[in-house]
C-alpha positions as CSV (number, residue, x, y, z in Angstrom):
1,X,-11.5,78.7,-64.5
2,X,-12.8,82.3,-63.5
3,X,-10.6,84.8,-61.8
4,X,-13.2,84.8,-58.7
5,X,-12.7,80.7,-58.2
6,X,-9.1,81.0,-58.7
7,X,-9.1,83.4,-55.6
8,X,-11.6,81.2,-53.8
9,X,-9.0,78.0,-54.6
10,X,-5.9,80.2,-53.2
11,X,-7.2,81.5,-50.1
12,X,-8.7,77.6,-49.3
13,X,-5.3,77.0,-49.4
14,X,-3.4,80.0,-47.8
15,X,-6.1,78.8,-44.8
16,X,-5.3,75.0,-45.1
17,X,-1.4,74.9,-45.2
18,X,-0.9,77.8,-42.4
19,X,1.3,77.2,-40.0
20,X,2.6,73.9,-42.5
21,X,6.6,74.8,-42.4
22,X,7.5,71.0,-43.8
23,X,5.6,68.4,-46.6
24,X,6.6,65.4,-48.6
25,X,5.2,66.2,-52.4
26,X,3.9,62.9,-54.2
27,X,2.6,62.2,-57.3
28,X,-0.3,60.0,-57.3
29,X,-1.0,59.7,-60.7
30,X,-1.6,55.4,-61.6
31,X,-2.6,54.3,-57.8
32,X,-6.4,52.6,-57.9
33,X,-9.6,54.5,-56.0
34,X,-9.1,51.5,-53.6
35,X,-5.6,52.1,-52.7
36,X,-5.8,55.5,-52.6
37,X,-8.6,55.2,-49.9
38,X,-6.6,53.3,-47.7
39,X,-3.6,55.0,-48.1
40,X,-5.3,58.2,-47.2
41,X,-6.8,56.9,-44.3
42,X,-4.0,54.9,-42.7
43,X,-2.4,58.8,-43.2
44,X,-4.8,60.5,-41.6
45,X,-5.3,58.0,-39.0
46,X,-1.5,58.7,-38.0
47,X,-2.2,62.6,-37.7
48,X,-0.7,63.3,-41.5
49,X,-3.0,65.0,-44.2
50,X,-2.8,64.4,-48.3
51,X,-3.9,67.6,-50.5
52,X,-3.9,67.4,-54.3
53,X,-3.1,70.9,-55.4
54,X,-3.1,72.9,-58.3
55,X,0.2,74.1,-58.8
56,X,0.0,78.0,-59.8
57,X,-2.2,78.3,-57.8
58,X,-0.6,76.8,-54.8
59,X,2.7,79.0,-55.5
60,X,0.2,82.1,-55.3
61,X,-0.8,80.7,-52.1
62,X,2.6,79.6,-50.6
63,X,3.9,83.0,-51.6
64,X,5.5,84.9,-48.5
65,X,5.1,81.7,-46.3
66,X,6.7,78.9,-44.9
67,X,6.1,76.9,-47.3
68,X,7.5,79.1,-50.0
69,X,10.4,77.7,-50.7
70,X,8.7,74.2,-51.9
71,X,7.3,76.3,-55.2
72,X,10.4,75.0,-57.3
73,X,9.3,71.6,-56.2
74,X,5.9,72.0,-58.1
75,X,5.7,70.2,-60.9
76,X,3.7,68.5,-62.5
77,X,0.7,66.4,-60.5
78,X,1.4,67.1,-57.2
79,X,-0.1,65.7,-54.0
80,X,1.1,67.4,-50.8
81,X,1.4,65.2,-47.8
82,X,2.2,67.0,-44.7
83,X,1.4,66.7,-40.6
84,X,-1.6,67.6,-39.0
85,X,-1.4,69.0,-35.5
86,X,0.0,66.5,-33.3
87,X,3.4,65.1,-32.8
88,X,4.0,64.0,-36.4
89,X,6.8,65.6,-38.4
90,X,7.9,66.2,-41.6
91,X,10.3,62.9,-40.9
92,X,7.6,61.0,-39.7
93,X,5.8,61.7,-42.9
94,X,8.9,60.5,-45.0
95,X,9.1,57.1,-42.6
96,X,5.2,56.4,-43.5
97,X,5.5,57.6,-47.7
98,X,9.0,55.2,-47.6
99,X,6.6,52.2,-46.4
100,X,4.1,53.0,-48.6
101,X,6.1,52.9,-51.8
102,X,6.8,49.5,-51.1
103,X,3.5,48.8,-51.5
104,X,2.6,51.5,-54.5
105,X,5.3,50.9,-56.9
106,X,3.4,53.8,-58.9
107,X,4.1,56.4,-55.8
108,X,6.5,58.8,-57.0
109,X,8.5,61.1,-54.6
110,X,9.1,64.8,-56.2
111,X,10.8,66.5,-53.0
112,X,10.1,67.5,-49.5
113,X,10.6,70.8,-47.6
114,X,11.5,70.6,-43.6
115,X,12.3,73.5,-41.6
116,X,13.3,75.7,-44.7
117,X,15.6,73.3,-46.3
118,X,14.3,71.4,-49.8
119,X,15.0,67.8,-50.6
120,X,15.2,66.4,-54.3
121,X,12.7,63.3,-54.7
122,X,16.4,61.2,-54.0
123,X,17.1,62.6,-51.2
124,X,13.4,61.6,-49.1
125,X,15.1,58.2,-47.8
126,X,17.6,59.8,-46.2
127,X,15.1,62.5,-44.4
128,X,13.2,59.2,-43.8
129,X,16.1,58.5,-41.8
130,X,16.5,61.6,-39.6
131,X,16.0,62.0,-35.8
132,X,12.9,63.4,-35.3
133,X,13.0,66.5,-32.8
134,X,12.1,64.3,-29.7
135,X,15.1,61.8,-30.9
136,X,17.2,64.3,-31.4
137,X,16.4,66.0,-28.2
138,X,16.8,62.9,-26.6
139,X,20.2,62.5,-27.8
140,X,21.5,66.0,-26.7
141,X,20.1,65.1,-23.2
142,X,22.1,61.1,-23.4
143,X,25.3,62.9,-25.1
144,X,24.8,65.6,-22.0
145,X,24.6,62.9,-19.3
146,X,27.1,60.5,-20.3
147,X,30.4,62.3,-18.7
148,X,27.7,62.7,-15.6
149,X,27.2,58.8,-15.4
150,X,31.0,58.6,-16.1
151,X,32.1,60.6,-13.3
152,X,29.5,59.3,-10.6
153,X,30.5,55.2,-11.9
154,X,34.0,56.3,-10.9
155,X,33.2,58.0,-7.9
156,X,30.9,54.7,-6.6
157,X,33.3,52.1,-7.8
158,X,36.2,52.3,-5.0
159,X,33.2,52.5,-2.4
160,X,31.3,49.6,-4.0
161,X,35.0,47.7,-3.6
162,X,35.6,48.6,-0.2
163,X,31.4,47.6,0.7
164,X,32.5,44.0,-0.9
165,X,35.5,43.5,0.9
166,X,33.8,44.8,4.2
167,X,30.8,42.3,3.4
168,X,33.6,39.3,2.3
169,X,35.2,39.8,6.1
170,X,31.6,40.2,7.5
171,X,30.8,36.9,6.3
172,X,34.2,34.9,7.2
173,X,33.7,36.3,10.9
174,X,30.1,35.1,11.2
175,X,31.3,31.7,10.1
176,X,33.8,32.3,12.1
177,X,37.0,31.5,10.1
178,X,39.9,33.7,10.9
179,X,40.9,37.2,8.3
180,X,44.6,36.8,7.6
181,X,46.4,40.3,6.8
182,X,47.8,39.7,3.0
């Protein structure tokens, strides 16, 4: 390959994966044209892109960018499946690849990058099982309001007791029975 297509090939991808801080690499290599089709398609359906790369030339690319740190993932054939714009994530990438090695035995996971941090091709089912940032935001806010809910439950139940025994005599003196003192 010239010197001038090599260039061409690394600034395709310098323009494809910017602003990509987080992917899933996979190694393709053994799944049939028809599988491959749909697997690609229920992906990009679902906001996440696949990109087979060339891997020197991809560390060129990913040089100096978010996606740097993934270089010492590259090995070997490498597919690089990563979100789109949209609300997918890095995790929600790992959740779809983990259901669709289930039905690719031949998927192979070579590591992920999220946020800066790398993960060995083990390590994908457990970032599979991360919060997401909206789950984990939403968990901050329950773990915030819980002593909130606590403290307002305690406030209201002595009224809520005094409302039933106020209702309990309410009732007695419309049926007109007669409220002994205890």
């Amino acid at each position: 390959m010239s010197k001038p297509v090599k260039n061409l090939i690394v600034d395709t991808y310098k323009k494809r994966f910017e602003g990509v801080s987080g992917a899933v690499l996979v190694d393709v290599r053994g799944v049939d044209s028809n599988t491959n089709n749909r697997f690609r398609a229920d992906l990009g359906g679902k906001q996440i892109k696949v990109t087979v790369i060339k891997n020197s030339l991809a560390k060129k690319a990913f040089e100096n960018t978010d996606m740097a740190a993934i270089n010492e993932l590259l090995d070997g054939s490498v597919a690089v499946v990563y979100p789109a714009e949209g609300d997918q994530t890095v995790v929600n990438v790992a959740r779809e690849l983990i259901t669709w090695a289930k039905e690719i035995p031949s998927l192979e996971f070579k590591g992920a990058l999220m946020e800066g941090m790398t993960f060995g091709a083990d390590e994908i089912d457990a970032l599979s099982k991360y919060p997401t940032r909206e789950e984990a935001q939403a968990q901050v806010v329950q773990i915030l309001l819980t002593p909130a809910q606590n403290l307002v439950g305690a406030a209201l139940g002595p009224g809520r007791k005094v409302a039933s025994l106020v209702k309990a005599v309410e009732e007695k003196l419309e049926k007109g029975e007669e409220i002994k003192a205890a």
